[in-house]
C-alpha positions in Angstrom: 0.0 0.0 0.0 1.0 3.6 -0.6 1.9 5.8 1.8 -1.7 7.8 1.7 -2.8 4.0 2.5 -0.8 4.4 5.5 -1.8 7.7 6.1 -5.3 6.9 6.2 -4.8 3.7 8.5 -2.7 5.9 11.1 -5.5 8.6 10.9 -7.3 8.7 14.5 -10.9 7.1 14.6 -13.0 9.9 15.4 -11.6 11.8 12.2 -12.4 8.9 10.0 -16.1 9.0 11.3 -15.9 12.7 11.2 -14.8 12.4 7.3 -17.4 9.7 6.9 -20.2 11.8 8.1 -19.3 14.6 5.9 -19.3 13.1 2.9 -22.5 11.2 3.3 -24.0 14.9 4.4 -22.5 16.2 0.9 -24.0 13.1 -1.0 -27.3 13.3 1.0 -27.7 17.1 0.2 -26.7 16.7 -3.4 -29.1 14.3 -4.0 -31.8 16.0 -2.8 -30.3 18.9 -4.6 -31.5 17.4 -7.4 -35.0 16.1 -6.5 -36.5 18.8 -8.9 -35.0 16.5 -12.0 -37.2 13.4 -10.9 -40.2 14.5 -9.5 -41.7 15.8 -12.7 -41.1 12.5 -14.2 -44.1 11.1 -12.0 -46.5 13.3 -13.4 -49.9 13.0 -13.6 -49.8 11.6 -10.6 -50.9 14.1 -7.5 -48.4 15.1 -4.9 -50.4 13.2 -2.2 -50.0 9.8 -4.0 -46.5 10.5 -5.1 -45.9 10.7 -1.3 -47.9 8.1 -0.5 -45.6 5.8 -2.9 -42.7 6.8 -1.8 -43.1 6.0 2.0 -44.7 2.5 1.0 -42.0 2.1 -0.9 -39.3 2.6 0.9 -40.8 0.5 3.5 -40.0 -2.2 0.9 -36.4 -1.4 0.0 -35.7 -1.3 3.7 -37.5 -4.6 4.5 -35.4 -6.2 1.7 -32.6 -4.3 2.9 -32.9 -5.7 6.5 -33.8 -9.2 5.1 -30.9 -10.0 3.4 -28.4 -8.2 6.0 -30.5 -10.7 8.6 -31.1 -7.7 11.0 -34.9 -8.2 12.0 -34.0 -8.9 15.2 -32.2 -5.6 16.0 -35.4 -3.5 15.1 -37.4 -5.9 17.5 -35.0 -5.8 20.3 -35.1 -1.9 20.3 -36.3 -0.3 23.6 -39.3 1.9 24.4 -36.6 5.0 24.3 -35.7 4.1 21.1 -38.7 3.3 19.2 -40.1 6.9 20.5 -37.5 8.7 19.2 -38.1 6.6 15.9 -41.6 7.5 16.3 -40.4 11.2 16.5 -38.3 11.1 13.8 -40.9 9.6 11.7 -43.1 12.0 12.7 -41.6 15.1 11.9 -40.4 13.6 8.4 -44.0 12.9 7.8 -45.2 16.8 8.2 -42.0 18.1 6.3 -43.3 16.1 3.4 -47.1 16.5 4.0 -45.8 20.6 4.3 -43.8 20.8 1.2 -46.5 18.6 -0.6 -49.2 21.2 0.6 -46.8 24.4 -0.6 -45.6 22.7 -3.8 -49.3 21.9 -4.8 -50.2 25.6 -3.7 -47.9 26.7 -6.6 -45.7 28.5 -4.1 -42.4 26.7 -5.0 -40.2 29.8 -3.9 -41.5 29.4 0.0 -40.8 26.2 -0.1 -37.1 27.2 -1.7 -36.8 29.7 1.1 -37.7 26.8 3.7 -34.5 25.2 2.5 -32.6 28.3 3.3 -34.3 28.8 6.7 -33.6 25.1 7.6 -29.7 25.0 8.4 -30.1 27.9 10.6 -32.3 26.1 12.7 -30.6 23.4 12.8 -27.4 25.1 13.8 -29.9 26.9 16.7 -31.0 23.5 17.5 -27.3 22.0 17.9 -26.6 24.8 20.4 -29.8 24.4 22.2 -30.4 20.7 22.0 -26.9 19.5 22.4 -24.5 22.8 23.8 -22.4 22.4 20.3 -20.6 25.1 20.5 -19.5 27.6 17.9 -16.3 29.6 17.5 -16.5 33.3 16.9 -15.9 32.5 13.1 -18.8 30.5 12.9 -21.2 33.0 14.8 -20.3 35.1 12.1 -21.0 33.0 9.4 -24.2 32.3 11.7 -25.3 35.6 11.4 -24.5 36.6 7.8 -27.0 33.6 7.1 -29.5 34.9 9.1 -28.8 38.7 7.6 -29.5 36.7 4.2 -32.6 34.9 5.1 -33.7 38.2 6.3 -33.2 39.7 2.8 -34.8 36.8 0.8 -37.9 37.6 3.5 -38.1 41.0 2.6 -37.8 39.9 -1.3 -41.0 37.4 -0.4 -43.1 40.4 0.7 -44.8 38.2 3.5 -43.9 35.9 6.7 -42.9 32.7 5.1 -45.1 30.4 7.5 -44.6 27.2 5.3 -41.4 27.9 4.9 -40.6 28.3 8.6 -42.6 24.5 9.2 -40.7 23.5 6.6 -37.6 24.1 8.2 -38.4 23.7 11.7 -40.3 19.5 10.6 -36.9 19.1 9.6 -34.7 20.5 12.1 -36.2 18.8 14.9 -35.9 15.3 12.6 -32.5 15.8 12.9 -32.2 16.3 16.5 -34.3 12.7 16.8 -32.0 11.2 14.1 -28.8 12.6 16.4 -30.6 10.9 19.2 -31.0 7.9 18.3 -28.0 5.7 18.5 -29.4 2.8 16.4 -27.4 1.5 12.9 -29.2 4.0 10.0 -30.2 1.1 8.6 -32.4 -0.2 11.0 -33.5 3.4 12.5 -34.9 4.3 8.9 -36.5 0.9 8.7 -38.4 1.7 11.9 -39.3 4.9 10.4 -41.1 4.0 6.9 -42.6 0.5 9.3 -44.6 2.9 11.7 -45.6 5.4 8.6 -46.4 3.3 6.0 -50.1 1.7 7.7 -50.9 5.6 7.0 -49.7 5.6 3.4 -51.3 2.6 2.3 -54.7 3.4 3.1 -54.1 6.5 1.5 -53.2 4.9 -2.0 -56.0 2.7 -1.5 -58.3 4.8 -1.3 -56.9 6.5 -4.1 -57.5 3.9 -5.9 -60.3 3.0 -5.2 -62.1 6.6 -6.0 -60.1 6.4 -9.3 -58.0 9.2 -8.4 -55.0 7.4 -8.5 -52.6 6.7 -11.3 -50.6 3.6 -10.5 -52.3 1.2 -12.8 -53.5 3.3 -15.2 -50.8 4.4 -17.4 -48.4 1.9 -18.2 -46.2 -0.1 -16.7 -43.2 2.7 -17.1 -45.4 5.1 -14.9 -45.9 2.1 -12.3 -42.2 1.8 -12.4 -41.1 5.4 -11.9 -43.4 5.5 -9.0 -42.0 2.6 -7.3 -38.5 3.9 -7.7 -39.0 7.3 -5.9 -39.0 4.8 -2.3 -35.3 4.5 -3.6 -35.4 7.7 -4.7 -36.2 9.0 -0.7 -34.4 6.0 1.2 -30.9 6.8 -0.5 -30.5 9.8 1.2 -32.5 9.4 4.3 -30.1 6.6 5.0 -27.1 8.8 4.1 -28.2 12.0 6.6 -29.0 9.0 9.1 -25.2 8.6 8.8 -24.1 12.2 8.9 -26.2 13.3 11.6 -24.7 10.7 14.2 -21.2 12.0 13.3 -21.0 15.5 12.5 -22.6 18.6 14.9 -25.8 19.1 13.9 -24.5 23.0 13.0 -22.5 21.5 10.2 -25.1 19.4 9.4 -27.6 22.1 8.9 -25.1 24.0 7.1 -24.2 21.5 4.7 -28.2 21.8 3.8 -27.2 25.2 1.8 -25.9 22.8 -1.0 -29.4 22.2 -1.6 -30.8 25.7 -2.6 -27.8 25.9 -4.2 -28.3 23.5 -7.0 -32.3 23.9 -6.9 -31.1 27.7 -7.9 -28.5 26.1 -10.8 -31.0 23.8 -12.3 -34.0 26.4 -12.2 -31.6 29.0 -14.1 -29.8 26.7 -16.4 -32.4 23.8 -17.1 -35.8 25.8 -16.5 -34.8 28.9 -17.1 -35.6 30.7 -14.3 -34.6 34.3 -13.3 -33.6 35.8 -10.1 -33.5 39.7 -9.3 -31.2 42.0 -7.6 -32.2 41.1 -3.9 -32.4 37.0 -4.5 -29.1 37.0 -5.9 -28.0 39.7 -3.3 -29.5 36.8 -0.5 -27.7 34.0 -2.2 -24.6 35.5 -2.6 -24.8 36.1 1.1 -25.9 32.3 2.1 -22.7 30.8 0.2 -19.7 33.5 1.6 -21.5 32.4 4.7 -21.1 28.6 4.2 -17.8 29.2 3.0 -16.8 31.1 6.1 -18.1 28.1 8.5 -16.6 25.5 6.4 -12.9 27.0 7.2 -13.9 28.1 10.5 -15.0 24.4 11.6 -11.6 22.9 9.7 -9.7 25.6 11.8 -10.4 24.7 15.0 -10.2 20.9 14.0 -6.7 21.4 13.0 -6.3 23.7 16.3 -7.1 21.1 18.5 -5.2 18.2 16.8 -2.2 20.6 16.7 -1.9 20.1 13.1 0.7 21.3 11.4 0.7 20.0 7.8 -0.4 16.8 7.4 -2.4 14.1 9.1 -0.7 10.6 9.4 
């Protein structure tokens, strides 16, 4: 092996989990990112039955999942603590997605872009709250030039962005039960989808049975796009699951900034979208403010490890 090989080997533990959970924040995050690209490909169907499919779904990825790891027995051992915080978790998931559905169908897709900007600061406020993270004074500046910039994408709104604000705040606090819960991802997100999907099913039957839904009525390559959005949501569930046990949540929740990002590249470059002087001015804010934290958190890493150069 080479002498990175070695390098990597030496490296301490906790900074290979640390590493770990950053770049399963980055993947999870760009891969929501780019939810805009698939979810129009499920059309006609109606946002309640594409959410509807996609918990039902990923209830059986995960039972698959579980089956052939042979890890049933894990989720059924769990204790009362930890099935209510999987019950929280599942919860809170279950209104962020019943609260973008609701805003998306409302055709007000720029609150629920702003509640993806609102999100990481609450997140970070949560990490201090919830768990006494603590932030250096770099970071509390990047902090508040984030919340100088969600201030000016309000103003640009014209209105108090109430769904945004849920938005945010469903999925803040599903972090905090995700960060509680010291369960494998795997089997944590399996509890999840078990204890929501009852809910889901009815829903698509009834769907069905009203003829309002669209599962079996237009082709089998409909049927099958449906059925691959529980992959679709499971993928990065399961990869948050992951960063949220090893990362502060106020990096977590500042990694989230990756997603507006890319929502705002594809709506300029693929649909065509236009921003004015004040959403670009709020943007431009929201990344010299990720920026900023990014150093500022690798700063004091290197600080406290006394790193002078290289790790190894």
């Amino acid at each position: 092996m080479t002498e990175r090989g070695g390098e990597l080997r030496g490296r301490d533990p906790a900074d290979r989990s640390v590493a770990l959970g950053m770049l399963a924040g980055v993947l999870a995050y760009t891969l929501w990112g780019f939810f805009p690209a698939f979810f129009p490909l499920l059309e006609p169907a109606g946002a309640v039955e594409i959410v509807g499919h996609r918990i039902v779904w990923s209830l059986v990825i995960m039972a698959l999942v579980l089956t052939v790891m042979r890890r049933w027995r894990e989720l059924w051992a769990l204790d009362r603590l930890s099935w209510a915080r999987i019950a929280g978790a599942a919860a809170f998931i279950t209104v962020n997605w019943g609260v973008y559905v609701h805003t998306v169908n409302s055709e007000r897709v720029t609150e629920a872009a702003l509640g993806y900007t609102i999100n990481p600061l609450v997140s970070v406020l949560l990490g201090v709250v919830v768990f006494r993270e603590r932030l250096n004074r770099p970071q509390v500046f990047a902090v508040a030039l984030a919340v100088v910039a969600v201030g000016v994408l309000t103003v640009g709104y014209g209105h108090f962005p109430y769904l945004s604000v849920l938005l945010a705040t469903s999925f803040g606090l599903y972090g905090v039960f995700k960060k509680k819960l010291r369960v494998d991802p795997v089997v944590g997100m399996t509890g999840e989808v078990l204890l929501i999907a009852p809910v889901a099913l009815a829903v698509l039957v009834w769907l069905g049975a009203t003829g309002a839904g669209t599962f079996t009525g237009h082709g089998a390559g409909h049927a099958a796009l449906l059925a691959t959005s529980g992959l679709v949501t499971v993928v990065p569930l399961l990869l948050f699951a992951v960063a949220a046990q090893r990362i502060p949540l106020a990096t977590v929740g500042m990694l989230q900034y990756i997603i507006p990002v890319l929502q705002m590249a594809w709506g300029i470059l693929v649909v065509g979208e236009r921003l004015d002087a004040v959403q670009w001015t709020g943007f431009a804010l929201i990344w010299v403010a990720v920026i900023a934290f990014t150093l500022a958190g690798r700063s004091r890493r290197r600080t406290r490890a006394g790193v002078s150069g290289r790790v190894g």
